[in-house]
Structure formats: C-alpha cells, structure tokens
N, CA, C and O of each residue as an XYZ file, in Angstrom:
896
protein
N      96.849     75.914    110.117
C      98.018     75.099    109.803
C      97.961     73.762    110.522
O      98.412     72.718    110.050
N      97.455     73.865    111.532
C      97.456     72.479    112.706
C      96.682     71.594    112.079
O      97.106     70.439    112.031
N      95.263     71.931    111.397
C      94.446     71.768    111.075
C      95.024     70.685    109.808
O      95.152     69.463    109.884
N      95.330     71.638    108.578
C      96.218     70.984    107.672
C      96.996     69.793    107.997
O      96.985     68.638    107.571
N      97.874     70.597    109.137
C      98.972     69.290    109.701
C      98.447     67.640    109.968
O      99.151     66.637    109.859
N      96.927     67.706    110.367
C      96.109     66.859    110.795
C      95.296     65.795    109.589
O      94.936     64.620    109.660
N      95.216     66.792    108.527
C      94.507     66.611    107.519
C      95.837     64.944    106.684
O      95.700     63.811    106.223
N      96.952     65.939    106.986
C      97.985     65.278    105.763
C      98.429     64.231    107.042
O      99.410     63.600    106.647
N      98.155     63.923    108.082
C      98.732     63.011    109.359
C      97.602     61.881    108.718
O      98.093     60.775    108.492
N      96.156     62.042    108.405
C      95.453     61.415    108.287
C      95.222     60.762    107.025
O      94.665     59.666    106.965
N      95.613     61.367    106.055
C      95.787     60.649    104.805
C      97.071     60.124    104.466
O      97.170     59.391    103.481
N      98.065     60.409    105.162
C      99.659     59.233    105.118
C      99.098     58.478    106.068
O      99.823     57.516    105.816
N      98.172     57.933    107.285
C      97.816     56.715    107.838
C      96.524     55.984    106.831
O      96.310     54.799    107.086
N      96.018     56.359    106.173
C      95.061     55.897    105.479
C      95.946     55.353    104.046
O      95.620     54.233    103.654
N      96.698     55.850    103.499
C      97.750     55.517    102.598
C      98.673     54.176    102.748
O      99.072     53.347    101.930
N      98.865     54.362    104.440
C      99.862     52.739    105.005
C      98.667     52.087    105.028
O      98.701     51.031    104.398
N      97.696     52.329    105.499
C      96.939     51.262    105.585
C      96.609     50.276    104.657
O      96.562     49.075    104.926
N      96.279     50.984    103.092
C      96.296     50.661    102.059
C      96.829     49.998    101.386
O      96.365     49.063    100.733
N      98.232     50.499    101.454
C      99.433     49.719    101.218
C      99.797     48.663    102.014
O     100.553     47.814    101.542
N      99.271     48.535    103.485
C      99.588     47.076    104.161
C      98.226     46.091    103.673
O      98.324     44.864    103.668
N      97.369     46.573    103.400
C      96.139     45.465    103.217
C      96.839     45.320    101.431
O      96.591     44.129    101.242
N      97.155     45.549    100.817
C      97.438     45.459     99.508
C      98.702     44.063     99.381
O      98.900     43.029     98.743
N      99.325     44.914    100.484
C     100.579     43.660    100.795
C     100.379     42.923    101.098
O     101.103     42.030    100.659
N      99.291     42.462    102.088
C      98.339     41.180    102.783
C      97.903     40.379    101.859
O      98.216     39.201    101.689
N      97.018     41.162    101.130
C      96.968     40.352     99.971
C      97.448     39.595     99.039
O      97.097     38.481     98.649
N      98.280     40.292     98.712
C      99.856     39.556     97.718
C     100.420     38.538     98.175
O     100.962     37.527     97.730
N     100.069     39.243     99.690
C     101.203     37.673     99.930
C      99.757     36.402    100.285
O     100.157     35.243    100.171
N      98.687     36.489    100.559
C      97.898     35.494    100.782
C      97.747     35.068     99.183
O      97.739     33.845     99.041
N      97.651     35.674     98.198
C      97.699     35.288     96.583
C      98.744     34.507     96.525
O      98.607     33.410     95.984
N     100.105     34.920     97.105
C     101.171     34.081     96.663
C     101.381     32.764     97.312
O     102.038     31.855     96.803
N     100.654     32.698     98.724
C     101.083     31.305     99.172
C     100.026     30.349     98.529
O     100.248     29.188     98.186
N      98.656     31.124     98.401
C      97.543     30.124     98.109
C      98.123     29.724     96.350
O      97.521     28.799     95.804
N      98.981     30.259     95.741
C      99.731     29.653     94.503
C     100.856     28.923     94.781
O     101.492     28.133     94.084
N     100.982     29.246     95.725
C     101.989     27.944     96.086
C     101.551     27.266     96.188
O     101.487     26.566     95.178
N     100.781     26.727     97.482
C     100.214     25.527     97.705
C      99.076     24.690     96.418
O      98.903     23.490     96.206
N      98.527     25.783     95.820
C      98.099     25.129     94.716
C      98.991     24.032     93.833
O      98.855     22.814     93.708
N     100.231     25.229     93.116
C     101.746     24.345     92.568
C     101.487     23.228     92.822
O     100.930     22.446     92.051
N     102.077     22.849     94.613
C     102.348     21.855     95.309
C     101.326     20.901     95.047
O     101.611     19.712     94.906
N     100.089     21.346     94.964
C      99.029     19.973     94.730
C      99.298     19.591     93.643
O      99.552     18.401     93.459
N      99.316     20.665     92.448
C      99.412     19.893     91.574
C     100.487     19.102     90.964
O     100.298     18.360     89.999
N     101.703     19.286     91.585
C     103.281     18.516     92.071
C     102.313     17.215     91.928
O     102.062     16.648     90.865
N     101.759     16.815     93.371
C     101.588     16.154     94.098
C     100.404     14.920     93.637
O     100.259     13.750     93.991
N      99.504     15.995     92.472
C      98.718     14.760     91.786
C      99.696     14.120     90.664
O      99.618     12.941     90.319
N     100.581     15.004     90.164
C     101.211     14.100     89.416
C     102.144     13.031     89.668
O     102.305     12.138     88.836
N     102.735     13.061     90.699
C     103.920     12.013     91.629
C     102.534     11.119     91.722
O     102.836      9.928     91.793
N     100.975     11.352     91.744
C     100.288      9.625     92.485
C      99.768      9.629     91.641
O      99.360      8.470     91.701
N      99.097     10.259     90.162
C      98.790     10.143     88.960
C      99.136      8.545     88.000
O     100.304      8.569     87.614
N      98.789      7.933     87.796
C      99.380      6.924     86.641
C      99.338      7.380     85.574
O      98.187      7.698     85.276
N     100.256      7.633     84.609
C     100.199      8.240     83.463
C      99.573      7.900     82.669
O     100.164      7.704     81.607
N      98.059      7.634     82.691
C      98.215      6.448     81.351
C      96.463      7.493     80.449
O      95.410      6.991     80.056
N      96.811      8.655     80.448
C      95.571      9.378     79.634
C      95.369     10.741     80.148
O      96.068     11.288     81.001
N      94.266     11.274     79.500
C      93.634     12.355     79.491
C      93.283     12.281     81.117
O      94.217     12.978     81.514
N      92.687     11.969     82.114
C      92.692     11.884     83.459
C      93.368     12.748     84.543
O      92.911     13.569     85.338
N      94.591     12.292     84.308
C      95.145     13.564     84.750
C      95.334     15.153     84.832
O      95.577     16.017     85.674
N      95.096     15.037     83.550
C      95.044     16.229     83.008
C      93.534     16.954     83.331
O      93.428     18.180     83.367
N      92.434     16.081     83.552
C      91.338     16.787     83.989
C      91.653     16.920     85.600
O      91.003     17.881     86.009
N      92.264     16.431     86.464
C      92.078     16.237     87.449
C      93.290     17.905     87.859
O      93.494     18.308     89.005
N      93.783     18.444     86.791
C      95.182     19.294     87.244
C      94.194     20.905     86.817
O      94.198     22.014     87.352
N      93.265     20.225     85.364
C      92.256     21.619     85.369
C      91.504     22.236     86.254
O      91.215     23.407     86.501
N      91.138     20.752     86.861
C      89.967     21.428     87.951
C      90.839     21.948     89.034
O      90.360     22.867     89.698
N      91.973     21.550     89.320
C      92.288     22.088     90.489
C      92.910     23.651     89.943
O      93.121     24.562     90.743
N      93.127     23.766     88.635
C      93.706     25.287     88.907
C      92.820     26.503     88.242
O      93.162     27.678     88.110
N      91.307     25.741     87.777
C      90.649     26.783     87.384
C      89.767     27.762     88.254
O      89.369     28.821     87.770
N      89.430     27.333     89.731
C      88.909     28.472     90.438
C      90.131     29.474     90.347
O      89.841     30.542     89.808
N      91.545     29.327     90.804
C      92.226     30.679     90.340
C      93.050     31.419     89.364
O      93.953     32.236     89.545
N      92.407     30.832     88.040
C      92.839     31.080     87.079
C      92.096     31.777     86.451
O      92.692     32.635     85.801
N      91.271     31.782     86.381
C      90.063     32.315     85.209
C      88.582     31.512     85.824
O      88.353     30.685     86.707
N      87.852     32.190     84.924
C      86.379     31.193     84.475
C      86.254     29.795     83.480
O      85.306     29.011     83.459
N      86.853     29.766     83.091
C      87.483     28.476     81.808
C      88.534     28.647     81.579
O      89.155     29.630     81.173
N      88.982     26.986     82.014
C      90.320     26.948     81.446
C      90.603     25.226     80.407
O      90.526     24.130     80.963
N      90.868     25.372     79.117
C      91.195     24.215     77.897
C      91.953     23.766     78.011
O      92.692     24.661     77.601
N      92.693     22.888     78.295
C      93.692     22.443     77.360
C      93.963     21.519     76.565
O      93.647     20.376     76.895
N      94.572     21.733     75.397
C      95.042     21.290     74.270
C      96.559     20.785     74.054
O      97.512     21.394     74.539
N      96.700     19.544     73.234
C      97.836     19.089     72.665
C      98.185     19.540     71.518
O      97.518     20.429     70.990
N      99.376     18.974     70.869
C      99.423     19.360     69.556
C      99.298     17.759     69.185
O      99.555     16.717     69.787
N      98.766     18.099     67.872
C      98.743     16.369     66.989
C     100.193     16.147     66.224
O     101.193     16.864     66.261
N     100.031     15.279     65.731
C     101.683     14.345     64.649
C     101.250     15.736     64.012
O     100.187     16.349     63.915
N     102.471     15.932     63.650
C     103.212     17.230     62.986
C     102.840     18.661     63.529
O     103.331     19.689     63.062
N     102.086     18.637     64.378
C     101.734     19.871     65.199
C     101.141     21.077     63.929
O     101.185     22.260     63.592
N     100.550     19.634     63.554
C      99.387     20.967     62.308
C      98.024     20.697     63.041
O      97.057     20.704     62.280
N      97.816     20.516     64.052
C      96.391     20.661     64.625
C      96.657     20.635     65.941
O      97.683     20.304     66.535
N      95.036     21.237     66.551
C      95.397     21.051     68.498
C      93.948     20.271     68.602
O      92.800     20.603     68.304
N      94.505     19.133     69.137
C      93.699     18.363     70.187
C      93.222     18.543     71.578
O      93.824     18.264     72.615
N      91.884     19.123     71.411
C      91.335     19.135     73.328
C      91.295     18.131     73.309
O      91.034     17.241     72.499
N      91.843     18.328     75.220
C      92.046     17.266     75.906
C      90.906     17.362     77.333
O      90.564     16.351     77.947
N      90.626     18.186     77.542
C      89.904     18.632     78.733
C      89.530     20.336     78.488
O      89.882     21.194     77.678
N      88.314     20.259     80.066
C      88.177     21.494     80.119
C      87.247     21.536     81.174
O      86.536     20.609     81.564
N      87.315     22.804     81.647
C      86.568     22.860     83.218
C      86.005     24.310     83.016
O      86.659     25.172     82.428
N      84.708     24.541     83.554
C      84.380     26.162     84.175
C      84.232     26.120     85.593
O      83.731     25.192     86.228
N      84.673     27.122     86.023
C      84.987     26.963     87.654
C      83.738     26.918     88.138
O      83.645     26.342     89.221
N      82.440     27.477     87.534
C      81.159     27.701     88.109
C      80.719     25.980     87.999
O      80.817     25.490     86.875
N      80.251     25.088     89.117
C      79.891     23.502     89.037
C      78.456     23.702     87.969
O      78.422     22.781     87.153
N      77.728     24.321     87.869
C      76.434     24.383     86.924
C      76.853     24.503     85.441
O      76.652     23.719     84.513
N      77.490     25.698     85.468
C      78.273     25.678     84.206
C      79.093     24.803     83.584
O      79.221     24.730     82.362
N      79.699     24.082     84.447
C      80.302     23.324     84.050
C      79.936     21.929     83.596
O      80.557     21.251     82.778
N      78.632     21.541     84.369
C      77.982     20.857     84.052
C      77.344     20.708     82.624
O      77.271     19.781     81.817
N      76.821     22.285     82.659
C      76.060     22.171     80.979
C      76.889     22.079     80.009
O      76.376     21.541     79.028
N      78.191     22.446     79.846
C      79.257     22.906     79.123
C      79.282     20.862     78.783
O      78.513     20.348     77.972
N      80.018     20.283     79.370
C      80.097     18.967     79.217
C      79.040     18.037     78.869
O      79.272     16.979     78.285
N      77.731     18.467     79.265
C      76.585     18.019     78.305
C      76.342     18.538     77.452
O      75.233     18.296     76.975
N      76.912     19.191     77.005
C      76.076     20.069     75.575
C      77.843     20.023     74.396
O      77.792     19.943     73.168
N      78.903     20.081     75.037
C      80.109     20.345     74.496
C      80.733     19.363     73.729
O      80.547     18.339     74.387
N      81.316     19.085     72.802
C      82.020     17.732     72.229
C      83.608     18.881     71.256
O      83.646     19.360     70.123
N      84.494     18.899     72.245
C      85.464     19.923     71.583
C      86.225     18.643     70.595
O      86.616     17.506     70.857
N      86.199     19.528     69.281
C      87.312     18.336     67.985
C      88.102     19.281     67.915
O      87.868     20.453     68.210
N      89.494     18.637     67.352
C      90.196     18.714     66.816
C      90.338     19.682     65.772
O      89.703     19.491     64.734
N      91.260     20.951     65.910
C      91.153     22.219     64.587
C      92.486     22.324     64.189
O      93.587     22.161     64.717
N      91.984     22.695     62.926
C      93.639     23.346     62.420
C      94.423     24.170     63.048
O      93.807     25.106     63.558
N      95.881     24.180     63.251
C      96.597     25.403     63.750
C      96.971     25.965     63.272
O      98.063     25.633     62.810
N      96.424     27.342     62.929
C      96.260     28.110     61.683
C      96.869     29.805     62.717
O      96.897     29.832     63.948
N      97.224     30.853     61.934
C      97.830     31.923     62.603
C      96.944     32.459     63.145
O      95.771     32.470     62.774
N      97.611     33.205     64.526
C      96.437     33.799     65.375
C      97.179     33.662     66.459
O      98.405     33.550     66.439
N      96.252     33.664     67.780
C      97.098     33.631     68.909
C      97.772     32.469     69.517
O      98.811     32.562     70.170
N      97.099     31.297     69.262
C      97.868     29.615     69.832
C      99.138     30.105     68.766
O     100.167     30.276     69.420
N      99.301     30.333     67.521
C     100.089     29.950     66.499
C     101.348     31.241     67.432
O     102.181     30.787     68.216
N     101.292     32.180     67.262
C     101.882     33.144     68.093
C     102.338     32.618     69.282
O     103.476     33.087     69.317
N     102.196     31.908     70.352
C     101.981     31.077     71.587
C     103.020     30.190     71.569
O     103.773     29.975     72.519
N     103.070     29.642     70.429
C     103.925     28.590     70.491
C     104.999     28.648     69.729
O     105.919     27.846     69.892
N     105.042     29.850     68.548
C     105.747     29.956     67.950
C     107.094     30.694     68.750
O     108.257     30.483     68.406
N     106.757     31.454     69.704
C     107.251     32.530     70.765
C     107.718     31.543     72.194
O     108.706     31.530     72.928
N     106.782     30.971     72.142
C     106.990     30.224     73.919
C     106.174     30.676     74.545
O     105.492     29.953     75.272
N     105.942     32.252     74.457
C     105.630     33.143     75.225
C     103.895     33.306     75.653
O     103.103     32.771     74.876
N     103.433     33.907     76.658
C     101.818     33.659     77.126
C     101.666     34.738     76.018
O     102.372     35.649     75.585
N     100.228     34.152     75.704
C      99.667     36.017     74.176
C      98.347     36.426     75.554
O      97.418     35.700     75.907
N      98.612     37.424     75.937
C      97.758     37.987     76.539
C      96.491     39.150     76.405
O      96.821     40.324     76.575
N      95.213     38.879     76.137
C      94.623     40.461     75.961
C      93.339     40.198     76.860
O      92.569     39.237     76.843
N      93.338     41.333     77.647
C      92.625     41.594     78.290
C      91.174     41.957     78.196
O      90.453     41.878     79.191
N      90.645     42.422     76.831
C      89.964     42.309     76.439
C      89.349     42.044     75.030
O      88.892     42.947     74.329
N      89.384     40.383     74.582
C      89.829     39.497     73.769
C      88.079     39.462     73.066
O      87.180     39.232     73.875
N      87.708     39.692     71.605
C      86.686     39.465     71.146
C      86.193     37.855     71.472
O      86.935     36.906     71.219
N      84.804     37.687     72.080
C      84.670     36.012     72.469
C      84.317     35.245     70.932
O      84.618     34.069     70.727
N      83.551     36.221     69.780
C      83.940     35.291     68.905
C      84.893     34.845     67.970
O      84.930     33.848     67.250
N      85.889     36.090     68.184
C      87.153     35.418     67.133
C      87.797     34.591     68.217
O      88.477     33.906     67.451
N      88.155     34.054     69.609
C      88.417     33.634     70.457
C      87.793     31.785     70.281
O      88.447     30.750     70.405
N      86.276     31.976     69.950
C      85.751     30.757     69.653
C      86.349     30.152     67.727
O      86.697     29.148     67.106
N      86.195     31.093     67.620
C      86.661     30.739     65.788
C      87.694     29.827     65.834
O      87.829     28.705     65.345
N      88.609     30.743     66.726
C      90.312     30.092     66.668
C      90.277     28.849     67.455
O      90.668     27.819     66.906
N      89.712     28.798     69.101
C      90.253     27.931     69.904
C      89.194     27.333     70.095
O      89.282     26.105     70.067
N      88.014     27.856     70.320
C      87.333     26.865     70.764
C      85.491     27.170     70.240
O      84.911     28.102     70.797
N      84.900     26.514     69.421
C      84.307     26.908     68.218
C      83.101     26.093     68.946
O      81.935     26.486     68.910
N      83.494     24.999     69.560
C      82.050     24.287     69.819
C      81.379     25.361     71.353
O      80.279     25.019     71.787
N      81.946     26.315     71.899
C      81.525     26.740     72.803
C      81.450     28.296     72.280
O      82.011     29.195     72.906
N      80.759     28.514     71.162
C      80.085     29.361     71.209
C      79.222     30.196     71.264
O      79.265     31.416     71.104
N      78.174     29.308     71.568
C      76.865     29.744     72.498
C      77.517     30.539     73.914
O      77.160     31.569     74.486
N      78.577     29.614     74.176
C      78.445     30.138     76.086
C      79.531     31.506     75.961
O      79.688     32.279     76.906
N      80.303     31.672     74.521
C      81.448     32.976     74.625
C      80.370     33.933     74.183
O      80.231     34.999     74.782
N      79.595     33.605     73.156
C      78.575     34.876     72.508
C      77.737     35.713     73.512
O      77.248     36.792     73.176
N      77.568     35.133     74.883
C      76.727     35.989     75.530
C      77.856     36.952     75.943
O      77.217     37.398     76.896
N      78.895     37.564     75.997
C      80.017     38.559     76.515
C      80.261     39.060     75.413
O      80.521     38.697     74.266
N      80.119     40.009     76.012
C      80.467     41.750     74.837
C      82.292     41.316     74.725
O      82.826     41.207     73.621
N      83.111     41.096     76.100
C      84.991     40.799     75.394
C      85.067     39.853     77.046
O      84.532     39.909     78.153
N      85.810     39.252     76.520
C      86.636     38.365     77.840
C      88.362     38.158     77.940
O      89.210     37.771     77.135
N      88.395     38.576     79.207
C      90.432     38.086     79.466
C      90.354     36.829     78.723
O      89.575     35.876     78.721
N      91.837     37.268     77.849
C      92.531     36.103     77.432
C      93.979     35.389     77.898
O      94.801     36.271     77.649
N      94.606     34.398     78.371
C      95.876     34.340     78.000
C      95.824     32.726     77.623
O      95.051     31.962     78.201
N      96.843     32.250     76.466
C      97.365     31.280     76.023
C      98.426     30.892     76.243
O      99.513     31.404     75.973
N      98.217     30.084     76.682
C     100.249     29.997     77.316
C     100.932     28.466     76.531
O     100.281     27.422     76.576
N     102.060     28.525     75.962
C     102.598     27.167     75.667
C     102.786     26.477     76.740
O     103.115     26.836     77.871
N     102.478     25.116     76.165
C     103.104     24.221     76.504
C     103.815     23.313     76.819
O     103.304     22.248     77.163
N     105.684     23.540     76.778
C     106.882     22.855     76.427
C     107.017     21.749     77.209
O     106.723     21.491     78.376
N     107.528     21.147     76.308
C     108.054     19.677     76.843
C     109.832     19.496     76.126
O     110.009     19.276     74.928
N     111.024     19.647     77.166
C     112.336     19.636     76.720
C     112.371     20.946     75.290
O     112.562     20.580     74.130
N     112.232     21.904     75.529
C     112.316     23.135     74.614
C     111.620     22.785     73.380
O     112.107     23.318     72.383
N     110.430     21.897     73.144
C     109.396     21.855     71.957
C     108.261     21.909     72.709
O     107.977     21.165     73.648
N     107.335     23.216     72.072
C     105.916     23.358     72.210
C     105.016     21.851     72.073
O     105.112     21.197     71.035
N     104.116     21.368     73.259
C     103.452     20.283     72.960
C     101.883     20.819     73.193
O     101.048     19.921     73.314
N     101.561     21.748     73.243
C     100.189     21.888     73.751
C     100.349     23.373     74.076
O     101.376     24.053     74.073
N      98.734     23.808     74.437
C      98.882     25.281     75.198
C      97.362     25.061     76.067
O      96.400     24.306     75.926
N      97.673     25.990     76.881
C      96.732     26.680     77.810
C      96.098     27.833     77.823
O      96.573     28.966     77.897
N      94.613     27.370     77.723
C      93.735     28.163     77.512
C      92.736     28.682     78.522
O      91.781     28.035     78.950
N      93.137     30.218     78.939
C      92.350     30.818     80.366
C      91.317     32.223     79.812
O      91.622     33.359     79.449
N      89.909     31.471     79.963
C      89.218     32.857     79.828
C      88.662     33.144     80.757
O      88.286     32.163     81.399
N      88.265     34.622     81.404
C      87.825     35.472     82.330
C      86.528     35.815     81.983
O      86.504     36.322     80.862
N      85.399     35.730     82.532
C      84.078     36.178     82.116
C      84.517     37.878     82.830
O      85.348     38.198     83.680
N      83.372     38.818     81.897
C      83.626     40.207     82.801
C      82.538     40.374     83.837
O      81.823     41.376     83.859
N      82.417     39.301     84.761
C      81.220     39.963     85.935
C      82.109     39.930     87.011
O      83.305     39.648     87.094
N      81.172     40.317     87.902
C      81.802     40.726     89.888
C      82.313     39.613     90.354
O      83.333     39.580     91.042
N      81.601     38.552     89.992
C      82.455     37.433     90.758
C      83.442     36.730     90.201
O      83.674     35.630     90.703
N      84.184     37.138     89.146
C      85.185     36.637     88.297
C      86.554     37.077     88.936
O      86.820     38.029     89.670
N      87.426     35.952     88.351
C      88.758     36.509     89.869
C      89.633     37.479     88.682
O      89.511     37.775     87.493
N      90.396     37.704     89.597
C      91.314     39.015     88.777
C      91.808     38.654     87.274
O      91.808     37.498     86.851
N      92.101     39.438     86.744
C      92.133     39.139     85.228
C      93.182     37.840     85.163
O      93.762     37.541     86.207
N      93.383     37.222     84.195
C      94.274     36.253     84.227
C      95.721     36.497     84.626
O      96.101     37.666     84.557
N      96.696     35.458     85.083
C      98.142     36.316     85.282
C      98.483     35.126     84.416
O      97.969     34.007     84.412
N      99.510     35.638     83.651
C     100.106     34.844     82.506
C     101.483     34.042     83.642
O     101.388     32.815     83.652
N     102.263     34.423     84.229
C     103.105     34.332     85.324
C     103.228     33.065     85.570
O     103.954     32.187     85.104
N     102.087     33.096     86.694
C     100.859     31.815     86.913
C     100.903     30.706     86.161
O     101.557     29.700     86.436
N     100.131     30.885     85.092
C      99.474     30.372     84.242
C     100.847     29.439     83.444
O     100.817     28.243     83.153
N     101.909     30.338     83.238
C     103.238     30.004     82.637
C     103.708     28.731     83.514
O     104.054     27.675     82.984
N     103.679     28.974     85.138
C     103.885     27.690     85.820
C     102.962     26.361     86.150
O     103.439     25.289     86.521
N     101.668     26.599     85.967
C     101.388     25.702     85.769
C     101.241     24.866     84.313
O     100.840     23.708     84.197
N     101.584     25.580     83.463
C     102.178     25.129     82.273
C     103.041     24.117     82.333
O     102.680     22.946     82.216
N     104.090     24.430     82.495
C     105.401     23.587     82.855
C     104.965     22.437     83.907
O     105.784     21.518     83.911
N     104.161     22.302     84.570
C     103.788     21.244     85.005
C     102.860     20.305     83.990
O     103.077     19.095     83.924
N     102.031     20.807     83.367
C     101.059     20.109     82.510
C     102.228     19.600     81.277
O     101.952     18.668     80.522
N     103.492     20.310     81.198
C     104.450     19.528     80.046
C     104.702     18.087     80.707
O     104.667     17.057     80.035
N     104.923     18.106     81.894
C     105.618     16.945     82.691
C     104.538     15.803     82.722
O     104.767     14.593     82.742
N     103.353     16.410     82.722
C     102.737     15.646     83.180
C     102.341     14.913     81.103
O     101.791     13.834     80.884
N     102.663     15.562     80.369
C     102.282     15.232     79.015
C     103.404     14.082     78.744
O     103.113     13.013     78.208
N     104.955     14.482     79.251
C     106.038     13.862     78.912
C     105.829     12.330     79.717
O     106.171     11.239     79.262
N     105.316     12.533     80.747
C     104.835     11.006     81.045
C     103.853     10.598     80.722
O     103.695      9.527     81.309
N     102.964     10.834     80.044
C     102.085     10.082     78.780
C     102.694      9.474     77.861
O     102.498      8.346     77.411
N     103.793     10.607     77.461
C     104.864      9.876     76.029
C     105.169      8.773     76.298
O     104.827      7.763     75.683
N     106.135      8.861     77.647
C     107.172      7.936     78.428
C     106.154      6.728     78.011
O     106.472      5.792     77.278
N     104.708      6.942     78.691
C     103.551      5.431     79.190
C     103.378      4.616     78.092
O     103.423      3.388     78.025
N     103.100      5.749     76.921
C     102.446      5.011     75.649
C     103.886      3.980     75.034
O     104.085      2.785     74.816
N     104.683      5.294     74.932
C     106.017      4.267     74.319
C     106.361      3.080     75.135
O     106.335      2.023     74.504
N     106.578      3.025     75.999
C     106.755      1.909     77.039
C     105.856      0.794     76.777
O     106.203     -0.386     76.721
N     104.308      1.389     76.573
C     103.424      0.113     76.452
C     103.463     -0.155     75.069
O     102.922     -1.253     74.946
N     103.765      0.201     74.113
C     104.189     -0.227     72.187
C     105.419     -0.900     72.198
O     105.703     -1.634     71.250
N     106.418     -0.706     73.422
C     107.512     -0.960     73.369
C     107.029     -2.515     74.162
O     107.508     -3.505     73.609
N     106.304     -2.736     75.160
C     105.772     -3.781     75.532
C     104.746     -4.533     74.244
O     104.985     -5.740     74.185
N     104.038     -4.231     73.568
C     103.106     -4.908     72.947
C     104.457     -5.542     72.041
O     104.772     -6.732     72.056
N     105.127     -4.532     71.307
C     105.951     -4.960     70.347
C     107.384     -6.714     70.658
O     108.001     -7.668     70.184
N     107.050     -5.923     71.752
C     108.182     -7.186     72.396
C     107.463     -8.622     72.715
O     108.061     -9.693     72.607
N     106.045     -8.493     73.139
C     105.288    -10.321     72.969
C     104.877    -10.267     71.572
O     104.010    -11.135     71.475
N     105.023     -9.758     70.540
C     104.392    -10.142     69.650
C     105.557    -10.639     69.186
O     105.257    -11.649     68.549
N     107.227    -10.404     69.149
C     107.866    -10.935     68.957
C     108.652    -12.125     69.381
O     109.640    -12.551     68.783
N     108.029    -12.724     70.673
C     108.277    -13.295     71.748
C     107.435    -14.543     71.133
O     107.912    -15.670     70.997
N     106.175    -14.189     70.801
C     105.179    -15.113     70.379
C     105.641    -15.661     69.030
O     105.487    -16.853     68.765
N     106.172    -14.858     68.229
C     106.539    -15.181     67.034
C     107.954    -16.279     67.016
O     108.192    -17.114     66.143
N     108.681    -16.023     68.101
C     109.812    -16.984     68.529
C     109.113    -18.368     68.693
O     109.319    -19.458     68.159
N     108.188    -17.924     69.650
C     107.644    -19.353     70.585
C     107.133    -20.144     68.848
O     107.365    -21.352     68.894
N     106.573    -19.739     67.548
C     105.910    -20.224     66.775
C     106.457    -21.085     66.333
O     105.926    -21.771     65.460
C-alpha cells in the first residue's frame, strides 16, 4: 500500500510539473504576441502610407510566428478579384527562391475558402488543407513549392476595414519538425485588424494625393 501510496505521490508531482511547464509556456507565447502586436502598432505609427511597403515590412515581422508562409491580399474595384500584395516564407533561403522564381497576379474570387472568409468575417481554418486545391484557389503561381506536401495548415482570415471585408490573410504551415504550432486563427484575426488600418491609410494617402493632383490642375486652369 505504501508502495502504491508512493507510486500515485509521484505521478500527481510529475502531472504539476507538466501542467506548470505547459503554463510557462502559454504565457511566454502570450507575451512574445504581445510584443509582436506592439511592433507591429509601432511600424505603422512610423510607416508612411504611401504602398505595398508596409505591408511587406508587417509580413515579415509576423511570419516566423505564424506559419511557414504568410500572403496577403486585397480585394480589387468591386471585390470580384484578390490582389497580392506581398508575401514572405519564414525560412530566409526559401524565401529568397520564392521571390525569384514567384510573380503572384491577380485571380478571380470565386467560392471556396477566401469567398467563405469574407463572406463570414470569420478565419476558415483546416488543419489539414490539400496544397493543391489551396494553390488553385489562392495562390497558383506557387505551386511547385505547395506540391512537394502530401496537406498543409490552413487559416484565411478577413480583412475588415470599418465592417467591409478589404483583403484576407493567408497562413500556411509546412508539416515538418521545425514548423511552429499549427496556425492560431485568434492570432492571426489580430493581426488582421491591424493590416485593415494599415490598408485604411493607403485609402486615406491615395485619396488625399487625387484630392491634391485634382486641386493644381484646377488651380492651373484658374491661373490660364
């Protein structure tokens, strides 16, 4: 019985233990997403709005903990197509070849998971997502680099700007050892909402500068 008594003393301390390194973790996951947030707060307050730039500069910073690749896309005039805008693989080699070899256009937004995404608000999540209907839909010029994976994490997350979808986010997970935990849509949802802000001051830039061109051309037309 003592024996026993000893047995079950030793597996409820091996159990806390578990449960405190588990908790350690969570919470080192949660601040290192904070402070991520915060940077990317922080590139956008010194950002100039004036392009695609930013927006590469907000990928790279959130694709080591997001996934293995992460896209993102706008929507075009009438939001019948998505425009890449950027894209990063967290691996620097990969990422390298990806951008020499890659030229992402412009596709229809046709039903499937972006169309679902935005139609909802909501992240479309699957965990283990076929890589070529994945390339079909979202991203077609990179399918050399999805075809080598038997399935990869998916999540798509919208993009809102003032309660209208402007874009979505695109996070895939390769399935090897050094790939970080499957995607968290959560996550992914907040840095969303930052990439809207950071889209809504593109709007703000462009209109401002049409709203400037428009005003010397009428200025000039006075002076005539």
């Amino acid at each position: 019985a003592a024996r026993i008594g000893q047995l079950g003393t030793v597996a409820r301390d091996v159990t806390d233990q578990h449960r405190a390194e588990q908790a350690e973790q969570q919470l080192q996951a949660t601040t290192r997403r904070s402070e991520l947030l915060e940077r990317v707060s922080q590139e956008l307050v010194r950002s100039e709005p004036s392009g695609p730039a930013v927006f590469d500069r907000i990928v790279r910073l959130i694709t080591p903990e997001l996934g293995d690749l992460c896209v993102l896309h706008v929507l075009g005039d009438g939001a019948r197509d998505l425009l890449p805008v950027t894209f990063c693989h967290r691996d620097a080699e990969t990422d390298g070849r990806l951008h020499r070899t890659v030229r992402p256009a412009p596709r229809p937004l046709v039903s499937g998971l972006a169309r679902r995404a935005l139609d909802t608000g909501s992240s479309q999540v699957l965990p283990g997502a076929d890589p070529l209907a994945v390339a079909a839909e979202l991203l077609p010029e990179m399918e050399p680099y999805l075809a080598r994976f038997p399935e990869v994490g998916l999540v798509v997350t919208p993009i809102v700007l003032a309660e209208k979808p402007v874009g979505l986010l695109t996070i895939v997970r390769e399935p090897s050892p050094g790939s970080p935990a499957p995607p968290d849509a959560s996550f992914a949802e907040e840095v969303a909402t930052r990439a809207g802000i950071a889209i809504g001051q593109v709007h703000l830039f462009n209109e401002l500068q049409s709203e400037l061109r428009e005003r010397g051309r009428l200025e000039e037309a006075l002076d005539d």
